[in-house]
VEXDRENKOL-879103 format. One record per residue (C-alpha): y, x, z. Coordinates in Angstrom, 3 decimals, always signed. Last residue first. Example, Ala and Ser with C-alpha at 12.3 -4.5 7.8 and 13.67 -1.06 7.14 Angstrom:
<<-1.060, +13.670, +7.140>>
<<-4.500, +12.300, +7.800>>
END
This chain:
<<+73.242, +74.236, +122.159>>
<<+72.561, +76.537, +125.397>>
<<+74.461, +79.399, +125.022>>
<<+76.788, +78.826, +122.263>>
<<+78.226, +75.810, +124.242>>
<<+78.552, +77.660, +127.156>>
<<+80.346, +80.382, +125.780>>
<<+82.516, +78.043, +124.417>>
<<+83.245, +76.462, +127.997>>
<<+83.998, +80.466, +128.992>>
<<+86.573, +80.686, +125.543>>
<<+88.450, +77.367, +126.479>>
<<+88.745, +78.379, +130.227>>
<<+89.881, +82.045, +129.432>>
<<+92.301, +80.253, +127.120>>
<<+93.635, +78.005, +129.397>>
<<+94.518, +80.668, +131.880>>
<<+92.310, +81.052, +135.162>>
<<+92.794, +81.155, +138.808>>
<<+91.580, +83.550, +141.147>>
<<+89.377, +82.464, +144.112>>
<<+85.833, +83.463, +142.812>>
<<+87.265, +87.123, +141.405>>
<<+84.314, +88.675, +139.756>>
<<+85.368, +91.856, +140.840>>
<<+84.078, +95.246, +139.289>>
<<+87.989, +96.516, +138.516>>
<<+87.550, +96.628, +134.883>>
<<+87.021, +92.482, +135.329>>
<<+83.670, +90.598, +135.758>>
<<+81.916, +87.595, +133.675>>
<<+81.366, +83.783, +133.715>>
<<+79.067, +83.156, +130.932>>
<<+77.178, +85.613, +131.378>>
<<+73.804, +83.337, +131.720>>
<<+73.234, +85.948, +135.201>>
<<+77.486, +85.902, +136.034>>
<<+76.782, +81.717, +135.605>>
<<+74.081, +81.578, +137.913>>
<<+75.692, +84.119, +140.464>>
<<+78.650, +81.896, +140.639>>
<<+76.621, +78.643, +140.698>>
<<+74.641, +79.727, +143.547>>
<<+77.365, +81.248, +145.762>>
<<+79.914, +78.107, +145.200>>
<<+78.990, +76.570, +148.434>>
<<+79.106, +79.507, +150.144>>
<<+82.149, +80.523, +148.985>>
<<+82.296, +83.598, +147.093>>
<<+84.415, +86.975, +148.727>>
<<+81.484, +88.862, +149.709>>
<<+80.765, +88.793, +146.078>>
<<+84.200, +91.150, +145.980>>
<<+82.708, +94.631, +145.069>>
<<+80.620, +92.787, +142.400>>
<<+77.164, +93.809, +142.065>>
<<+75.266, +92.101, +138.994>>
<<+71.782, +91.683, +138.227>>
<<+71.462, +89.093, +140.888>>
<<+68.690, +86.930, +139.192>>
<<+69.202, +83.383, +138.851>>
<<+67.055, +80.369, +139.440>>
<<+69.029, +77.300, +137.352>>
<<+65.690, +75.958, +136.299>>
<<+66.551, +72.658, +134.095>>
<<+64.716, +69.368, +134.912>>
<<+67.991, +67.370, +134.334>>
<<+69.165, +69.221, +131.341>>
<<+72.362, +67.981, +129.554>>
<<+73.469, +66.103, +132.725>>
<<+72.359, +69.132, +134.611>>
<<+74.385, +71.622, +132.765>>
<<+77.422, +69.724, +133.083>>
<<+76.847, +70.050, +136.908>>
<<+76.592, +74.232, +136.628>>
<<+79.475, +74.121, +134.488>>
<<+81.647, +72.165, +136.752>>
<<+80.283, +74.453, +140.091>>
<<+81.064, +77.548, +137.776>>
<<+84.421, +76.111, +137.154>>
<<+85.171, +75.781, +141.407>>
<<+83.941, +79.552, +141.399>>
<<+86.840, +80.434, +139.009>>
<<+89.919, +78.623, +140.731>>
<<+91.396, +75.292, +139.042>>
<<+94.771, +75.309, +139.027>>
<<+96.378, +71.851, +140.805>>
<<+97.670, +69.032, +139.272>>
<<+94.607, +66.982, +139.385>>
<<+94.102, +67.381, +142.948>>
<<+91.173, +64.840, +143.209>>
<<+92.227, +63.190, +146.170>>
<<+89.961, +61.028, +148.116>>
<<+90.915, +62.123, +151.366>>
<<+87.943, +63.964, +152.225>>
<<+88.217, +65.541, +148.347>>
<<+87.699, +63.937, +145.589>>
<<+85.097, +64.504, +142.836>>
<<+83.929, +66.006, +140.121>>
<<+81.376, +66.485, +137.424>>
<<+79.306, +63.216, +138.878>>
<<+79.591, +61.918, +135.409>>
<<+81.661, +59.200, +136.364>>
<<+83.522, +62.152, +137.766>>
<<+84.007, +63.776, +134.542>>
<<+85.010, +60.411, +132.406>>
<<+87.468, +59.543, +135.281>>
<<+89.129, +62.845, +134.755>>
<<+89.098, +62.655, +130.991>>
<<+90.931, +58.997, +131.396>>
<<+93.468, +60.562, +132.969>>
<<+94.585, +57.917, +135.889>>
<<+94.956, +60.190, +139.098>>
<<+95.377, +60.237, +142.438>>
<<+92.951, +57.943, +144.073>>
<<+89.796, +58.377, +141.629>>
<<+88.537, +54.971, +139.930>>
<<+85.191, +54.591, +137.911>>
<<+84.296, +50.848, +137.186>>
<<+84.759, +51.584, +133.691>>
<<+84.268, +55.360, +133.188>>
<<+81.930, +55.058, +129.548>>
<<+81.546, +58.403, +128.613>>
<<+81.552, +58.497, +124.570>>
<<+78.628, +59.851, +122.932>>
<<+77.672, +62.241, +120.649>>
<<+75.610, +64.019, +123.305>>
<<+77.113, +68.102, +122.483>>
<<+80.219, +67.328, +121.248>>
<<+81.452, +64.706, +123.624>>
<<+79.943, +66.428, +126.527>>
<<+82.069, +70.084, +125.660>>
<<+85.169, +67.010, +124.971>>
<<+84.515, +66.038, +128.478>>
<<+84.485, +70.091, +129.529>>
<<+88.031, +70.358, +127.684>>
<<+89.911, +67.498, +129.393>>
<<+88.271, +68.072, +132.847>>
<<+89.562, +71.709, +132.893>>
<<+93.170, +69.902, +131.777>>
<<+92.790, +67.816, +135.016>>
<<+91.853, +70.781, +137.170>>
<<+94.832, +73.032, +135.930>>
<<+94.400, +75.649, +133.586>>
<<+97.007, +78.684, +134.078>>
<<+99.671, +78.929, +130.725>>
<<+98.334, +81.607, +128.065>>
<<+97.140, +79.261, +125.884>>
<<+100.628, +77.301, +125.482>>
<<+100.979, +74.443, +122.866>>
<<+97.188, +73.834, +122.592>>
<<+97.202, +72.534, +126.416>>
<<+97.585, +68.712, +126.333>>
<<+96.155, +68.471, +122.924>>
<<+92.668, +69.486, +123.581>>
<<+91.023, +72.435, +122.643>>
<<+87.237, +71.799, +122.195>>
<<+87.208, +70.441, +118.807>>
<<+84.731, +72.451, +117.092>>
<<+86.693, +73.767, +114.875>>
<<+89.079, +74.546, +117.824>>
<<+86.185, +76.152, +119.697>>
<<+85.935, +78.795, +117.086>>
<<+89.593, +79.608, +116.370>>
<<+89.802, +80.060, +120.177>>
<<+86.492, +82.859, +119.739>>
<<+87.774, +84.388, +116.946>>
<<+91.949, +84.365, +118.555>>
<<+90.634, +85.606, +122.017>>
<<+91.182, +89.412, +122.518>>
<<+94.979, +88.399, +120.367>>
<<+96.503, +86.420, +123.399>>
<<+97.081, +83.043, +122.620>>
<<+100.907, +81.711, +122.449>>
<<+99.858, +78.638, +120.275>>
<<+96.988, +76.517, +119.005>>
<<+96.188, +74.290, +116.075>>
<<+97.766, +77.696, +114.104>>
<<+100.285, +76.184, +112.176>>
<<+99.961, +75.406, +108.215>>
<<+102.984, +75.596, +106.346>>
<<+106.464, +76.926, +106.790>>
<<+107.930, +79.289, +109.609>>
<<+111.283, +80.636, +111.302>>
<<+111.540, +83.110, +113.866>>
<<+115.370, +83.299, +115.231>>
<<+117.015, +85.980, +114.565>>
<<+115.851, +90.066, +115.506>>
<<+117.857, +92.092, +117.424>>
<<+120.072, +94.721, +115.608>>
<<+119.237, +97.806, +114.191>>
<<+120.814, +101.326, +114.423>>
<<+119.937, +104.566, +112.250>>
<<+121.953, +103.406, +109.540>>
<<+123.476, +100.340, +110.028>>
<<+120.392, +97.712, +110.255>>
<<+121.432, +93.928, +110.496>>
<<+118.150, +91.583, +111.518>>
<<+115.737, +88.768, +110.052>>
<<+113.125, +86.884, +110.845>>
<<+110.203, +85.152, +108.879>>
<<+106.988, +83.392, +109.310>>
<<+104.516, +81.843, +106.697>>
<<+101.779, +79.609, +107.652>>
<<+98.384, +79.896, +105.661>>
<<+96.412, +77.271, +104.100>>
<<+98.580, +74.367, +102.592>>
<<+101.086, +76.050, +102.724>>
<<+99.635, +78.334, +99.660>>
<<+102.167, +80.874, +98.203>>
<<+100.168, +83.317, +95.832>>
<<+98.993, +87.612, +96.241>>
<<+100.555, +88.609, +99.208>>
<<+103.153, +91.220, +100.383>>
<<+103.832, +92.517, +96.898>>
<<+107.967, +92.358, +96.642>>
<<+107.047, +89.765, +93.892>>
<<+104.868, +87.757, +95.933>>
<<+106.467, +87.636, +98.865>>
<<+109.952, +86.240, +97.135>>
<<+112.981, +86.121, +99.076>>
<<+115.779, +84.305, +97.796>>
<<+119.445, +84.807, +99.365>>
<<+121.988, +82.748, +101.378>>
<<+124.237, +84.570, +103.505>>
<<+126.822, +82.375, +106.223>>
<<+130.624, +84.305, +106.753>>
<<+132.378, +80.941, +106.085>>
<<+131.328, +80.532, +102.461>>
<<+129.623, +83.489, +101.524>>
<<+128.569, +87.106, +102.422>>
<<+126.894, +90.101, +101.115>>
<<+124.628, +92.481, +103.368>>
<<+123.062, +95.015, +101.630>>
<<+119.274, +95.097, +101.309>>
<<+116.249, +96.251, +103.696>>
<<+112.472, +95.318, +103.702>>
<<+110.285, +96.037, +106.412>>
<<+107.270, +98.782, +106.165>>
<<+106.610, +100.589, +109.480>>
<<+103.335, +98.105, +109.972>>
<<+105.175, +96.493, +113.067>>
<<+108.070, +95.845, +110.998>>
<<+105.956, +93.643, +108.335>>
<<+104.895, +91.813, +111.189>>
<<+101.183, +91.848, +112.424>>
<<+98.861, +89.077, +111.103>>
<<+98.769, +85.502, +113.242>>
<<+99.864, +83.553, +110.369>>
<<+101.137, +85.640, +107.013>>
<<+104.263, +87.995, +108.645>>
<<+107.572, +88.643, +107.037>>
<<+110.203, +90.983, +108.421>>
<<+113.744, +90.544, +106.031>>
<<+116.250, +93.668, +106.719>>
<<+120.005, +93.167, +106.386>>
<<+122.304, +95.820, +105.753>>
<<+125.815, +96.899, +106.550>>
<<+127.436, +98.734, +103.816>>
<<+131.471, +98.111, +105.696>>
<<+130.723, +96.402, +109.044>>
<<+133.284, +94.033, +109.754>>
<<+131.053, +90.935, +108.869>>
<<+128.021, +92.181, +111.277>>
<<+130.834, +92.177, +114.765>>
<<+131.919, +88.692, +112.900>>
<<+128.369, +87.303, +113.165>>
<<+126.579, +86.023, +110.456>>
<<+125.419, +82.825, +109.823>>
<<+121.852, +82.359, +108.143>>
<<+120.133, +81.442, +104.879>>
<<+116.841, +82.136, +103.421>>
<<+114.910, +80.645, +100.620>>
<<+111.645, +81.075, +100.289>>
<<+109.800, +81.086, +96.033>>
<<+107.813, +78.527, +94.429>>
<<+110.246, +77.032, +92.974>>
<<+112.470, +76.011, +96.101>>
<<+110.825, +76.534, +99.661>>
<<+113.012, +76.170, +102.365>>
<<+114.191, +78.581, +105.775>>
<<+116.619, +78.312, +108.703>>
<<+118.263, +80.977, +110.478>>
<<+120.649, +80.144, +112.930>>
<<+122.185, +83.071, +114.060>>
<<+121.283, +87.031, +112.757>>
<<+122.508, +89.342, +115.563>>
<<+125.016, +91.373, +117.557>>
<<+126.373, +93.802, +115.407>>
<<+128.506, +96.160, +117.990>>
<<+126.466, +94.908, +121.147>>
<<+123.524, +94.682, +119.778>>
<<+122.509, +98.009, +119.387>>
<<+118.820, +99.266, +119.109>>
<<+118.436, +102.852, +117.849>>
<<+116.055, +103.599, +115.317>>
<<+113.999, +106.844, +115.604>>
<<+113.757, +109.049, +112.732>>
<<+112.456, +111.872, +114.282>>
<<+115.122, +114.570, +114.070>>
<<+117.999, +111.985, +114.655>>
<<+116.436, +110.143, +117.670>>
<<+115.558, +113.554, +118.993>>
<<+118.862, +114.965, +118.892>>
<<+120.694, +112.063, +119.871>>
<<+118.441, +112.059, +123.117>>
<<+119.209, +116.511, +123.611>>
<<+122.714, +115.310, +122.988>>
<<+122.860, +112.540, +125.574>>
<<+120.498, +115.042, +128.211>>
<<+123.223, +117.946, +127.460>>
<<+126.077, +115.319, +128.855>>
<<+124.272, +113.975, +131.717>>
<<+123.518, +118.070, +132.496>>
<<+127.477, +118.855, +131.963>>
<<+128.811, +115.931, +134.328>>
<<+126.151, +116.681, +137.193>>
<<+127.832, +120.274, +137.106>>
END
């Protein structure tokens, strides 16, 4: 009895698949596009890639080509991806010239202001393969792996400099205390013009200069010990504290009275010697609270969230 329902459940699958146009994913009979690499010759890409032999034994296999212009969607993702049959060359590789303009994805080829990114994979009827590798020509985003809620504001701070090298390659990764001290120096550096000068300024574990700049500032300090932590992820309420400080190097006779406008199920949670900058920064809303109503003082944060709060900041009170 089990036997017969698996069985109707397959065909009542098939069914659907087949009735709505679903594609199937199968590597295991194609496998997938290897070792794609990509050129630009006359204007136009050129494509070439090995091919497995579970593709090469495929009688009317085809390829499809998904194209995307910097951080738009892919082709695939739109429901419109290009397919052609699969021919072969020397030692099983496929060569073939792919032209964006012609096939009317985009009007002109300009590396020097967009980046270009392509992938390819086998489709056999109703079954597709895995995608290759992703490969790209011309101008890369300055930063990487960001989630899309803060590409405006990210593209923002990196005109004005605010990302620093040390974290553009990952967005998403948590912000340590050093890196923190990285972007709120540059948040000084943009705002004064001027260039901390940390001689004379020594913390016991580390030697970043941007760390020495922020406690010459009197941004930061050690701890009873003397360590600074630098390695460690900075938690929300112990940014508010940095911002707060930054504040009053900008503004010395600044009122940082607050209203409580906000009640967060978790204010409880605050440390008291974070309390006051917390609630400052919720009032300015520059720190702000999830779907959940919790502000979250002991949670870390990503580098992005960190980028995009410092920017916040910036737009505030410039």
């Amino acid at each position: 009895m089990k036997k017969i329902l698996i069985l109707i459940l397959c065909l009542l699958i098939l069914s659907v698949n087949v009735a709505f146009g679903i594609e199937e994913v199968d590597t295991m009979n194609m496998g997938s596009p290897k070792y794609l690499t990509l050129k630009v010759e006359n204007n136009k890409f050129i494509l070439e890639w090995l091919n497995p032999i579970h593709a090469m034994v495929r009688e009317g296999i085809q390829y499809q080509v998904d194209f995307k212009v910097g951080r738009n969607k892919w082709q695939s993702e739109e429901g419109n991806i290009l397919a052609n049959t699969l021919d072969f060359t020397t030692n099983g590789k496929t060569s073939i010239t792919f032209d964006p303009v012609e096939e009317g994805l985009i009007k002109n080829i300009n590396l020097e202001e967009n980046s270009y990114n392509i992938r390819i994979r086998y489709k056999d009827d109703d079954i597709v393969s895995n995608f290759s590798n992703v490969v790209s020509l011309g101008l890369r985003p300055y930063y990487e792996n960001a989630s899309e809620w803060a590409w405006s504001e990210l593209d923002m701070a990196a005109d004005l400099k605010l990302i620093p090298e040390s974290i553009r390659q990952d967005m998403k990764k948590v912000i340590t205390r050093e890196e923190f001290c990285e972007v709120v120096i540059r948040l000084y550096e943009l705002q004064t013009g001027k260039t901390v000068d940390y001689s004379g300024q020594s913390i016991k574990d580390s030697t970043n200069t941007e760390v020495l700049k922020a406690a010459k500032l009197g941004l930061v300090q050690g701890n009873e010990k003397g360590n600074f932590l630098p390695k460690d992820p900075i938690t929300r309420q112990e940014i508010a504290i940095m911002l707060r400080r930054m504040l009053e190097v900008f503004f010395p006779d600044m009122d940082f009275g607050y209203v409580e406008e906000y009640d967060y199920a978790d204010d409880g949670d605050i440390a008291v010697w974070a309390y006051d900058d917390m609630q400052y920064m919720i009032h300015k809303e520059i720190l702000r609270g999830d779907l959940n109503g919790k502000v979250n003082p002991w949670s870390h944060t990503t580098r992005e969230e960190a980028v995009v709060v410092v920017l916040r900041l910036f737009n505030k009170f410039n």
